[in-house]
Each structure stands twice: as structure tokens, then as C-alpha cells.
mmJSON file of the N, C-alpha and C atoms, coordinates in Angstrom:
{"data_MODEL":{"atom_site":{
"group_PDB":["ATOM","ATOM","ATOM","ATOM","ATOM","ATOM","ATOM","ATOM","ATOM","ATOM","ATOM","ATOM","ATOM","ATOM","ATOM","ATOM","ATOM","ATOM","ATOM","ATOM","ATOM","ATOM","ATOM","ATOM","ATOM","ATOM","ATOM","ATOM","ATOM","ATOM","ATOM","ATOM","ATOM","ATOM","ATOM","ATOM","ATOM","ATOM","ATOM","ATOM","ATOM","ATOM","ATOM","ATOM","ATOM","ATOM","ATOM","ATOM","ATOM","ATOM","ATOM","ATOM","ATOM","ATOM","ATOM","ATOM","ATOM","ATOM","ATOM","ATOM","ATOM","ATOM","ATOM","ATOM","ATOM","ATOM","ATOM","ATOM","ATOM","ATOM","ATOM","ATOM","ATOM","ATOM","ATOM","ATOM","ATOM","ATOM","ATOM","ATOM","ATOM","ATOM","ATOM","ATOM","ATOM","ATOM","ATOM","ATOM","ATOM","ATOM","ATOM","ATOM","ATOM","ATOM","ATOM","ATOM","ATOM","ATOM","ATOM","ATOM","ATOM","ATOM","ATOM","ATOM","ATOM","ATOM","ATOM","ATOM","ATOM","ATOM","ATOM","ATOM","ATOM","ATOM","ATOM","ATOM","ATOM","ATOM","ATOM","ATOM","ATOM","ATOM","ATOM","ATOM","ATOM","ATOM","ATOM","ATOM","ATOM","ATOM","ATOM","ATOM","ATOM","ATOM","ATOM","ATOM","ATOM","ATOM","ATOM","ATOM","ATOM","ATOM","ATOM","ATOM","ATOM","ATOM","ATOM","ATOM","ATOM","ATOM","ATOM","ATOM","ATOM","ATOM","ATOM","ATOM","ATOM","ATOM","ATOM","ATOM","ATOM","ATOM","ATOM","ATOM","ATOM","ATOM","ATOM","ATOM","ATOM","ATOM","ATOM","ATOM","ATOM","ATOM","ATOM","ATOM","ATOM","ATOM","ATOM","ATOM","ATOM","ATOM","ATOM","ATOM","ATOM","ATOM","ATOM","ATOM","ATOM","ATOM","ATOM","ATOM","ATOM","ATOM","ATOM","ATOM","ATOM","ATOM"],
"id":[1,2,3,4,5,6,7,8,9,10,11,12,13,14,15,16,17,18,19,20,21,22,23,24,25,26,27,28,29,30,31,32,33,34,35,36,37,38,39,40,41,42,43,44,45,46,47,48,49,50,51,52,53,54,55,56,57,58,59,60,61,62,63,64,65,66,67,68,69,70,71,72,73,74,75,76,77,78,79,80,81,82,83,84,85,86,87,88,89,90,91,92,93,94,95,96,97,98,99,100,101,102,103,104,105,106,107,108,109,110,111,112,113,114,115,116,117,118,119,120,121,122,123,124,125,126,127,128,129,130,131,132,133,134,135,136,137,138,139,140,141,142,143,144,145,146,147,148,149,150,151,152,153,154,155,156,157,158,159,160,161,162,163,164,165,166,167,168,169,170,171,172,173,174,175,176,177,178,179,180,181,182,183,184,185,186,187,188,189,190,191,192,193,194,195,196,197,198],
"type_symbol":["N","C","C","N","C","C","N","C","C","N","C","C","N","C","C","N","C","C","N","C","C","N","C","C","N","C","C","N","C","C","N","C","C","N","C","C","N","C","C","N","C","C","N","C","C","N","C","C","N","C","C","N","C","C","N","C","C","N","C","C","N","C","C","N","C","C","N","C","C","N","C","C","N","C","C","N","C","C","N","C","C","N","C","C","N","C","C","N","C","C","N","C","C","N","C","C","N","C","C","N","C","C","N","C","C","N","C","C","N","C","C","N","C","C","N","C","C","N","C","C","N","C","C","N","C","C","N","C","C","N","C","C","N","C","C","N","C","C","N","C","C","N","C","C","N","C","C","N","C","C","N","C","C","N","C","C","N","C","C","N","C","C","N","C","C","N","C","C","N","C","C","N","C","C","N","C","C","N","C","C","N","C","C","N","C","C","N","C","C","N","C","C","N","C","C","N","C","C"],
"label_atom_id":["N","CA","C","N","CA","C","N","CA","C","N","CA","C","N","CA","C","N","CA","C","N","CA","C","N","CA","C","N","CA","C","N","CA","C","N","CA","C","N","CA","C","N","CA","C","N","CA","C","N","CA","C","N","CA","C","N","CA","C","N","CA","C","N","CA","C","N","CA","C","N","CA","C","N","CA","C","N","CA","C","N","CA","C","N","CA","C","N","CA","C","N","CA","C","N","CA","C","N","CA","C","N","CA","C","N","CA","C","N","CA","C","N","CA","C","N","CA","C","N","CA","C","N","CA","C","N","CA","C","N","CA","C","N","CA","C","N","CA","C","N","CA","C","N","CA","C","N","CA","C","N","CA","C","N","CA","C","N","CA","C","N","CA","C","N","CA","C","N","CA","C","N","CA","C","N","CA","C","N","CA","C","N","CA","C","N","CA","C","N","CA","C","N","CA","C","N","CA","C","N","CA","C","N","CA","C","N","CA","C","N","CA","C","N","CA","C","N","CA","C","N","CA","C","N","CA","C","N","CA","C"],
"label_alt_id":[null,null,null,null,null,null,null,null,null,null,null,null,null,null,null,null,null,null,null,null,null,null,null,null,null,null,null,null,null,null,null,null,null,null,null,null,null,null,null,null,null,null,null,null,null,null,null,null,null,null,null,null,null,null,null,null,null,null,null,null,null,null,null,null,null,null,null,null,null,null,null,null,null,null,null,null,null,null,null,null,null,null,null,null,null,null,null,null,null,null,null,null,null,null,null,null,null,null,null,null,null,null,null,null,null,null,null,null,null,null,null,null,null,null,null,null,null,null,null,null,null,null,null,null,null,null,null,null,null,null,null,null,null,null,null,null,null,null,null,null,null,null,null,null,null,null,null,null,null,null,null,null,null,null,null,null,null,null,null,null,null,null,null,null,null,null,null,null,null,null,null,null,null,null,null,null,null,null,null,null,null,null,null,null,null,null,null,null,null,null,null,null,null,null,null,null,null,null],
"label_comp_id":["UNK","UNK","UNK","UNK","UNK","UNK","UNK","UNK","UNK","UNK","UNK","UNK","UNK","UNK","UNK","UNK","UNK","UNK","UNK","UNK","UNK","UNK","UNK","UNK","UNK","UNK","UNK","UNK","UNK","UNK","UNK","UNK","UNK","UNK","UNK","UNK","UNK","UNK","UNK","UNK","UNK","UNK","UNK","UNK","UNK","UNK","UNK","UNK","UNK","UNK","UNK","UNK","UNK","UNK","UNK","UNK","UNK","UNK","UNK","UNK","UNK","UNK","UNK","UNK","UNK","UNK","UNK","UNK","UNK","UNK","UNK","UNK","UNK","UNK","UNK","UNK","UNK","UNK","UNK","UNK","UNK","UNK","UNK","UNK","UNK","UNK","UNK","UNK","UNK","UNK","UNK","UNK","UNK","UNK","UNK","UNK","UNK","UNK","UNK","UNK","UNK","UNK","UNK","UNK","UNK","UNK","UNK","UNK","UNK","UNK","UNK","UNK","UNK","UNK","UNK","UNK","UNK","UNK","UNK","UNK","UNK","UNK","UNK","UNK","UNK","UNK","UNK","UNK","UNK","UNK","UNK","UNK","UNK","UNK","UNK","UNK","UNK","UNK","UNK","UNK","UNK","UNK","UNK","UNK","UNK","UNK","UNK","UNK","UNK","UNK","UNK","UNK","UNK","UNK","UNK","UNK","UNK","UNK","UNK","UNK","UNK","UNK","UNK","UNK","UNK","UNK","UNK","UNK","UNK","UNK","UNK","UNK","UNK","UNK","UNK","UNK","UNK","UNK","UNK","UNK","UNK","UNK","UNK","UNK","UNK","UNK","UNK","UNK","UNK","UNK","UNK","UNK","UNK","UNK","UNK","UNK","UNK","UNK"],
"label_asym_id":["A","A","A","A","A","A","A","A","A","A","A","A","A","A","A","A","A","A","A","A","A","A","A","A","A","A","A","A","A","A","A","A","A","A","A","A","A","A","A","A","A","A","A","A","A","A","A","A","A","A","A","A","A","A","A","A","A","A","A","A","A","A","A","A","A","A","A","A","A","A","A","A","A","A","A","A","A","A","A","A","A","A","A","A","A","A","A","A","A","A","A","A","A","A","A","A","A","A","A","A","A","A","A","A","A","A","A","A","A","A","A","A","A","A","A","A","A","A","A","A","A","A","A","A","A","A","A","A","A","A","A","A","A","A","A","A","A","A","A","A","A","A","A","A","A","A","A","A","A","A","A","A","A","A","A","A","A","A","A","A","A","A","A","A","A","A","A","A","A","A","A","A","A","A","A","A","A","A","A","A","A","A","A","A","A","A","A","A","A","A","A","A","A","A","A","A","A","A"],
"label_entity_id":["1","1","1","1","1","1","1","1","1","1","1","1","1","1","1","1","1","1","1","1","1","1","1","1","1","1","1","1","1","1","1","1","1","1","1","1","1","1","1","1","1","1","1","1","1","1","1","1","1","1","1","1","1","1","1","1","1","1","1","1","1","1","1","1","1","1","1","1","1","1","1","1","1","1","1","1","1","1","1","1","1","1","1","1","1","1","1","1","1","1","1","1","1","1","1","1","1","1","1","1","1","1","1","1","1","1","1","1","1","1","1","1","1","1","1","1","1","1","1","1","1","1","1","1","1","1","1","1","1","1","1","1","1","1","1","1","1","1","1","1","1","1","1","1","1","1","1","1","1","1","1","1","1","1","1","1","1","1","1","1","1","1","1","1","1","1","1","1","1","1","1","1","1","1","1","1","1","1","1","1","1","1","1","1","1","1","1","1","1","1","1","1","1","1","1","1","1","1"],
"label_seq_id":[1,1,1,2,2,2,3,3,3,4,4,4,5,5,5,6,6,6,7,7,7,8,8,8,9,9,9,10,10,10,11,11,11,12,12,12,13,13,13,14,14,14,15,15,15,16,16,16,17,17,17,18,18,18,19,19,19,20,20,20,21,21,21,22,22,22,23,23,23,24,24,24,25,25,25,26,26,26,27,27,27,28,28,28,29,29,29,30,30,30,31,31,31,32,32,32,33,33,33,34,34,34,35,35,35,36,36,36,37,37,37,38,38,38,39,39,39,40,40,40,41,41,41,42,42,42,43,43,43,44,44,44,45,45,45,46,46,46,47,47,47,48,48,48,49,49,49,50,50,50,51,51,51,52,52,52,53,53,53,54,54,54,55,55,55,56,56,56,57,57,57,58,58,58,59,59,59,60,60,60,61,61,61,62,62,62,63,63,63,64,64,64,65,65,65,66,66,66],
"pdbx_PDB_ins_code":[null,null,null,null,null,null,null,null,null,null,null,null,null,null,null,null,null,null,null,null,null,null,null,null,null,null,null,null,null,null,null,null,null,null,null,null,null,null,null,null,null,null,null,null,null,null,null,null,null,null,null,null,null,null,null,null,null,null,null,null,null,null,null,null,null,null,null,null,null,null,null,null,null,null,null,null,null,null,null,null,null,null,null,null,null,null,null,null,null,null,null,null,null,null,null,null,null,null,null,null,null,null,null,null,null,null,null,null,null,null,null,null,null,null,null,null,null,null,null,null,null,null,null,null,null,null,null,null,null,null,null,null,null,null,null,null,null,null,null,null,null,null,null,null,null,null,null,null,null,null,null,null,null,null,null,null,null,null,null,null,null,null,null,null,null,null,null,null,null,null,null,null,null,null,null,null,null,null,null,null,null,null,null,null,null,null,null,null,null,null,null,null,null,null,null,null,null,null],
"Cartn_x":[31.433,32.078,31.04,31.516,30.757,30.883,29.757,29.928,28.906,29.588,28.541,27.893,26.827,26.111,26.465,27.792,28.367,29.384,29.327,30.452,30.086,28.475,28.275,28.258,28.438,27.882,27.38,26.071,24.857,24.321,23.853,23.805,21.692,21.077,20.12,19.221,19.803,18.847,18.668,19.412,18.96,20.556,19.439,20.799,20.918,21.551,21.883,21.616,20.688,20.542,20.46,21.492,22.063,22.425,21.768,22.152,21.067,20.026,18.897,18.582,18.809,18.745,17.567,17.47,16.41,16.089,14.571,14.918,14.061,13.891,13.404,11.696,11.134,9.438,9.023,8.54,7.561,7.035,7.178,5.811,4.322,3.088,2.128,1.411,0.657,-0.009,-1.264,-1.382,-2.881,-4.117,-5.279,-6.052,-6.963,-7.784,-8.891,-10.258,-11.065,-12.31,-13.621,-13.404,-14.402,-13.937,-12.474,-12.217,-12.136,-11.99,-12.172,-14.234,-15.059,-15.911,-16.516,-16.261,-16.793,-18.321,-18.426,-20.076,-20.941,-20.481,-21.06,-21.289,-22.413,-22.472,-21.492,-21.05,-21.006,-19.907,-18.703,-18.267,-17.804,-17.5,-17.115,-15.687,-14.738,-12.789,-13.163,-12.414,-11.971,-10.391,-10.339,-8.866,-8.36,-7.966,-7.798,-9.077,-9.134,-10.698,-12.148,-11.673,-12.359,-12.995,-14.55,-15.195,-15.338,-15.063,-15.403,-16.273,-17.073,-17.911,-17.528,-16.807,-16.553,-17.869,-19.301,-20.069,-19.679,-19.914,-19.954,-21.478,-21.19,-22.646,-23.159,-24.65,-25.392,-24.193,-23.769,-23.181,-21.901,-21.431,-19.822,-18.796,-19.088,-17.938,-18.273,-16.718,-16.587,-16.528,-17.507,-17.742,-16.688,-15.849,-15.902,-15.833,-16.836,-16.884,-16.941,-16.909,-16.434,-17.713],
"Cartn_y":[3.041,2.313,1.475,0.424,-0.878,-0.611,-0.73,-0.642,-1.787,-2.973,-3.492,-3.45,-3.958,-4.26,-3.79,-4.72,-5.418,-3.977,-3.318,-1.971,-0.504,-0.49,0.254,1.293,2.554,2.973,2.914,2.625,2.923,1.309,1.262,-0.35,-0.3,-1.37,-1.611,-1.758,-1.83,-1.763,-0.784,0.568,1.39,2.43,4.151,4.921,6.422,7.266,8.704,9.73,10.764,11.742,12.753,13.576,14.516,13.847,14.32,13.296,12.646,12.869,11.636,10.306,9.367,8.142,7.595,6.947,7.275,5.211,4.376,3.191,2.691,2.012,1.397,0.912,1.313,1.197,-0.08,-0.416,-1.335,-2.503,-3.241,-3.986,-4.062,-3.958,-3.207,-4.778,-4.67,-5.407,-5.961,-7.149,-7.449,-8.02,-7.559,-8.612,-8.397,-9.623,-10.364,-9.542,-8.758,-7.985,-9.023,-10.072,-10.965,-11.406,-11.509,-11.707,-10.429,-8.915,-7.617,-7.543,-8.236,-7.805,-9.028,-10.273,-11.139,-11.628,-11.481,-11.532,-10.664,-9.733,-8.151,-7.396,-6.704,-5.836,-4.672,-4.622,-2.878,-3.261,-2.532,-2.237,-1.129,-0.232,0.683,0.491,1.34,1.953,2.912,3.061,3.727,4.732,5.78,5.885,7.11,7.782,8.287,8.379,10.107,10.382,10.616,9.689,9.829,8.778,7.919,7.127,7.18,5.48,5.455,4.293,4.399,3.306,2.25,1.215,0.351,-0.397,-0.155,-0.948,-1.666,-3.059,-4.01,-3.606,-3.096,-2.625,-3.985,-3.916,-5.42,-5.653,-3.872,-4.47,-4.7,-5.434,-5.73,-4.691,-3.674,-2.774,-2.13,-1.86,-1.226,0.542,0.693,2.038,2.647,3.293,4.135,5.084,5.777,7.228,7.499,9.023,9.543,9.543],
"Cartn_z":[-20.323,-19.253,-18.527,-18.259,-17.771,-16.007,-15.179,-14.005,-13.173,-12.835,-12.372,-11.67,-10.923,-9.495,-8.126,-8.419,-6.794,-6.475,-7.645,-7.488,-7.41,-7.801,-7.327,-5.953,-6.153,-4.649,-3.626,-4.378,-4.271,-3.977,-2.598,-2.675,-3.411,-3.539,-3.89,-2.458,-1.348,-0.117,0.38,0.242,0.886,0.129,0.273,-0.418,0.429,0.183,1.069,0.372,0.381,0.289,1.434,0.518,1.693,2.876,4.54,5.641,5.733,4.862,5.197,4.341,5.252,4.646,3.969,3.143,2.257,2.154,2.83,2.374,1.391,0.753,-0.673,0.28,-0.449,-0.716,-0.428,0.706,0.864,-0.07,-0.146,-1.211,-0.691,-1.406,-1.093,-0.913,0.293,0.751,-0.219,-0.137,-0.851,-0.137,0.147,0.539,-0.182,-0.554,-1.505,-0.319,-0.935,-0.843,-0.171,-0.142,0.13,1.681,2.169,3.754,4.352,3.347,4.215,4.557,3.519,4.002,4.923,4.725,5.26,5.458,4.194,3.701,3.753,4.255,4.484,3.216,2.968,1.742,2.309,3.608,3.744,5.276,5.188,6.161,6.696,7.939,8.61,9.01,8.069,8.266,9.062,9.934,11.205,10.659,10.052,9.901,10.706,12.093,13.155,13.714,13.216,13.585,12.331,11.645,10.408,10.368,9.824,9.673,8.2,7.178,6.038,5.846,4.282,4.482,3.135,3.072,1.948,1.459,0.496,0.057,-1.093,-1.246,-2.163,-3.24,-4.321,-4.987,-5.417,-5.842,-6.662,-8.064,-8.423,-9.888,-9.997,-8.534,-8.249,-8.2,-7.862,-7.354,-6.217,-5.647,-4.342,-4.589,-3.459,-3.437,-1.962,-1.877,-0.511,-0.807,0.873,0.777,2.644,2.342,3.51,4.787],
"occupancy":[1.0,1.0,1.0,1.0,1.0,1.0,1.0,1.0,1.0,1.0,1.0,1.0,1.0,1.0,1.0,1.0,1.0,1.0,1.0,1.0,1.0,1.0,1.0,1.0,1.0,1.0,1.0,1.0,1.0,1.0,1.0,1.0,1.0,1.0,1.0,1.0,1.0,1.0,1.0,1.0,1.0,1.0,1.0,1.0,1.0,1.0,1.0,1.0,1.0,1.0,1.0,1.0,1.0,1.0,1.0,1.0,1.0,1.0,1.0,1.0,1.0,1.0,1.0,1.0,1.0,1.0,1.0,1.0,1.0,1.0,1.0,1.0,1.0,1.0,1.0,1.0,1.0,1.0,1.0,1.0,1.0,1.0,1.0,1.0,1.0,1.0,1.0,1.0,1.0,1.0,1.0,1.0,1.0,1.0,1.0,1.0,1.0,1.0,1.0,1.0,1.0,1.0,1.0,1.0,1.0,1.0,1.0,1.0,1.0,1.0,1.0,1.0,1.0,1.0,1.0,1.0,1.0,1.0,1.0,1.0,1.0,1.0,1.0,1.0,1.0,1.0,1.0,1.0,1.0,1.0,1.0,1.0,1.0,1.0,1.0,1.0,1.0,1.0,1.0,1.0,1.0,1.0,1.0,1.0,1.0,1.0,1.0,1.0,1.0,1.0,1.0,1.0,1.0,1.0,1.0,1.0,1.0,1.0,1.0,1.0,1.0,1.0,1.0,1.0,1.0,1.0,1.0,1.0,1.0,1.0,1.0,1.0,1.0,1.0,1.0,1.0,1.0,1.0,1.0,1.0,1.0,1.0,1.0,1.0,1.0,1.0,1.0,1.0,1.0,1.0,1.0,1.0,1.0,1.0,1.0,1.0,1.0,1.0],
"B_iso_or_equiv":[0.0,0.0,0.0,0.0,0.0,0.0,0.0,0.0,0.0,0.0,0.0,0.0,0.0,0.0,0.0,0.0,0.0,0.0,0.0,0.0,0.0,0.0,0.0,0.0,0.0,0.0,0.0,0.0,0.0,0.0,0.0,0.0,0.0,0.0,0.0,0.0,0.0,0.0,0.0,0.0,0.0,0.0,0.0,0.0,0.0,0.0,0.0,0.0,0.0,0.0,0.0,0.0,0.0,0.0,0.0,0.0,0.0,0.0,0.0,0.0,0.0,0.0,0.0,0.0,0.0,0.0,0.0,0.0,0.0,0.0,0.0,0.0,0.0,0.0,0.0,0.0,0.0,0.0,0.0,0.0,0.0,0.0,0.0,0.0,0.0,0.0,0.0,0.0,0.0,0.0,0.0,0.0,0.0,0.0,0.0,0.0,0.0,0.0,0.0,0.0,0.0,0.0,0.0,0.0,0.0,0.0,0.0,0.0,0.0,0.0,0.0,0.0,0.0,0.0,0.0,0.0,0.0,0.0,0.0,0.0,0.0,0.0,0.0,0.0,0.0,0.0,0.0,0.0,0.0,0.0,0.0,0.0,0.0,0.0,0.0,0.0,0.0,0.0,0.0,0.0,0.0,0.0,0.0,0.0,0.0,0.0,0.0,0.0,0.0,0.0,0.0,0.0,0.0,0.0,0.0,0.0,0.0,0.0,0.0,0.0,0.0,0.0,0.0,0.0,0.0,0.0,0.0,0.0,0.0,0.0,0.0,0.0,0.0,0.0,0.0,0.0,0.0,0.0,0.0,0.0,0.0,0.0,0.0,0.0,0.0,0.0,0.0,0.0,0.0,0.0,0.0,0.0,0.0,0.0,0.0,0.0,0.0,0.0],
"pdbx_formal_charge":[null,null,null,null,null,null,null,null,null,null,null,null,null,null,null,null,null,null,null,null,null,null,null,null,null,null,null,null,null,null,null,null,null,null,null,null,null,null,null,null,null,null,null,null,null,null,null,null,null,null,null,null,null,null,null,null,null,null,null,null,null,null,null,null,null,null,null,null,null,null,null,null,null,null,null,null,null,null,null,null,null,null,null,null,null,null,null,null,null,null,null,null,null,null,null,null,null,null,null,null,null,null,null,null,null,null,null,null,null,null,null,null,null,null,null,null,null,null,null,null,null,null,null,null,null,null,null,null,null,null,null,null,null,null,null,null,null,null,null,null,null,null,null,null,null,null,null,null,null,null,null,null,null,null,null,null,null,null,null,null,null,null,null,null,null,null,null,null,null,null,null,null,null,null,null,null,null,null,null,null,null,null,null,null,null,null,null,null,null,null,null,null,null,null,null,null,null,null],
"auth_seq_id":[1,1,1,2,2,2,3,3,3,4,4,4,5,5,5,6,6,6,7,7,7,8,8,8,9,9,9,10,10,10,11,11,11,12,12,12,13,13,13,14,14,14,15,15,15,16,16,16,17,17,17,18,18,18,19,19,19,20,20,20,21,21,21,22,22,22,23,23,23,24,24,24,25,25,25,26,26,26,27,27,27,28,28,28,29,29,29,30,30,30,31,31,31,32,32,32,33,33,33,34,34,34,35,35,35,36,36,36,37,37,37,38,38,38,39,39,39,40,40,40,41,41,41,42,42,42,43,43,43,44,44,44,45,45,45,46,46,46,47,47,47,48,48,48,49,49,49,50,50,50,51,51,51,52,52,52,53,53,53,54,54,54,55,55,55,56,56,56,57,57,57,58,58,58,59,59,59,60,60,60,61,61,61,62,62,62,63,63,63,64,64,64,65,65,65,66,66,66],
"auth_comp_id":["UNK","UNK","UNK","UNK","UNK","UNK","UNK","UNK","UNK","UNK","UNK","UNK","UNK","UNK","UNK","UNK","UNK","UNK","UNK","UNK","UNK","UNK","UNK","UNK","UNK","UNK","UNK","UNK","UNK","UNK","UNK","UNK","UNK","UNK","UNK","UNK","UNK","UNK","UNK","UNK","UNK","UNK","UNK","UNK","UNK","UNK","UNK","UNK","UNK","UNK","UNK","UNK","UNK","UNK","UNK","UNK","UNK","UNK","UNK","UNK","UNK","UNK","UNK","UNK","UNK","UNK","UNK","UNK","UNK","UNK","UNK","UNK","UNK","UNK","UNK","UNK","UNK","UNK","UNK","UNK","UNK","UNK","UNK","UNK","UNK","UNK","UNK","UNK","UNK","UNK","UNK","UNK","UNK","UNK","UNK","UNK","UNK","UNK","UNK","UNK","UNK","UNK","UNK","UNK","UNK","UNK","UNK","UNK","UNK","UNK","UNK","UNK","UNK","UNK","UNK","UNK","UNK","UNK","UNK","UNK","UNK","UNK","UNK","UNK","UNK","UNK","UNK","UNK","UNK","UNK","UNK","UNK","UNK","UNK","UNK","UNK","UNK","UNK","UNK","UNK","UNK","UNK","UNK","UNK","UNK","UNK","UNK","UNK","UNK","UNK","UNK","UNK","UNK","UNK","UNK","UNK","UNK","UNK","UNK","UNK","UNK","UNK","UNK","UNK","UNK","UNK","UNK","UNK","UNK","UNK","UNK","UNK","UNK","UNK","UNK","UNK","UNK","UNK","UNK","UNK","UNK","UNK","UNK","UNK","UNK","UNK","UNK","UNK","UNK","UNK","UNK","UNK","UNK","UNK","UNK","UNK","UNK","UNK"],
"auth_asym_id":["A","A","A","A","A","A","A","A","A","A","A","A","A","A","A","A","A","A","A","A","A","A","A","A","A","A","A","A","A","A","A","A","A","A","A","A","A","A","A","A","A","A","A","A","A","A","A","A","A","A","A","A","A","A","A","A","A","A","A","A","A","A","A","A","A","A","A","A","A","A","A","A","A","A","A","A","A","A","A","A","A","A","A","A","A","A","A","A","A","A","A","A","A","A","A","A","A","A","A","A","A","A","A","A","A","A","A","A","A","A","A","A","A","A","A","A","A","A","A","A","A","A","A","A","A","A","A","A","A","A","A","A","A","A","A","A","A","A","A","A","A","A","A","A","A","A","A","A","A","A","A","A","A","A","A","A","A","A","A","A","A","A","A","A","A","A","A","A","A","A","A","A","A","A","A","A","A","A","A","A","A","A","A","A","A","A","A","A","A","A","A","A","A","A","A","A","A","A"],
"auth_atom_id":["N","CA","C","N","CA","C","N","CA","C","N","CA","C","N","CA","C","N","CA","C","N","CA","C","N","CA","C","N","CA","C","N","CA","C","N","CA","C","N","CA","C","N","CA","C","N","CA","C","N","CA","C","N","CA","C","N","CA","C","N","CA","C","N","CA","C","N","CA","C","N","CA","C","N","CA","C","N","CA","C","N","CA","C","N","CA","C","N","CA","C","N","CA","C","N","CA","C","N","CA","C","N","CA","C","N","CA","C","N","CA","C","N","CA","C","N","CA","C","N","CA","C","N","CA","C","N","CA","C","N","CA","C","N","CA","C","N","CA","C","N","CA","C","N","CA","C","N","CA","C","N","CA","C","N","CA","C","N","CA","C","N","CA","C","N","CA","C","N","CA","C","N","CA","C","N","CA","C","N","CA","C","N","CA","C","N","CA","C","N","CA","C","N","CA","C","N","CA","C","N","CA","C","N","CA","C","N","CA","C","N","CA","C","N","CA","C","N","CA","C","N","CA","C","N","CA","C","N","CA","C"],
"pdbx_PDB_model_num":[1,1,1,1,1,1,1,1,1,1,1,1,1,1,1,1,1,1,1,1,1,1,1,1,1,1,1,1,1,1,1,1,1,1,1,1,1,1,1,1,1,1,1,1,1,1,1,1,1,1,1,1,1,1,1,1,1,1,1,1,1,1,1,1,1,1,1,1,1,1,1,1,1,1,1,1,1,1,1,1,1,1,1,1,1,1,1,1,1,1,1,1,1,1,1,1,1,1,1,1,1,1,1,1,1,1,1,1,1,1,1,1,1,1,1,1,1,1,1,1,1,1,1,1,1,1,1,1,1,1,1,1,1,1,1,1,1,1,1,1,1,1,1,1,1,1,1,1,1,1,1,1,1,1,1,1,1,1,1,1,1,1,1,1,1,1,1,1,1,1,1,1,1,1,1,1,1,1,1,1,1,1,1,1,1,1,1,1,1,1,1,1,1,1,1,1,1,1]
}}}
């Protein structure tokens, strides 16, 4: 049996489980590594109370650590 789109239940923006409403996933942000560091080999993330360190290595990859 053929069920289209527009007839479904279940719309494509958002659906119900149980009483909790459940909404469709974000699209994931992008930013280009060269305006997060801004010519910097090395920057300092702040994430609550946690400090991280993003380095740009000589052999082009990003390192973070805690």
C-alpha cells in the first residue's frame, strides 16, 4: 500500500512520542578553523567551568585537549 507524504501522520517537522514532543535535529554549524583561530597557533574554549586548548600543529592538524 502506497502512502504518501502529505498523508502521513507523522508530519516531517516535528513528531510525538509518548507525551513528549520530539523536534528534528538541528543542522550543524560550520566554521572554517582559520577565523576560529585568527592567526593564532593556539586558542583558549571556555566550556562552563572547564578550560580547553585548540593548537594548530606545524603538520596542519588541530589538536584539543583538556
Amino acid at each position: 500500500m502506497f502512502v504518501s507524504q502529505d498523508t502521513h501522520p507523522m508530519s516531517a517537522a516535528s513528531a510525538e512520542v509518548g507525551h513528549e514532543r520530539v523536534r528534528p535535529q538541528a543542522q550543524t554549524v560550520e566554521v572554517d578553523s582559520l577565523r576560529l583561530l585568527q592567526g593564532q597557533r593556539e586558542l583558549r574554549i571556555r566550556h562552563g567551568n572547564e578550560y580547553y586548548r585548540l593548537r594548530h600543529t606545524r603538520n596542519d592538524k588541530l589538536i584539543l585537549t583538556k
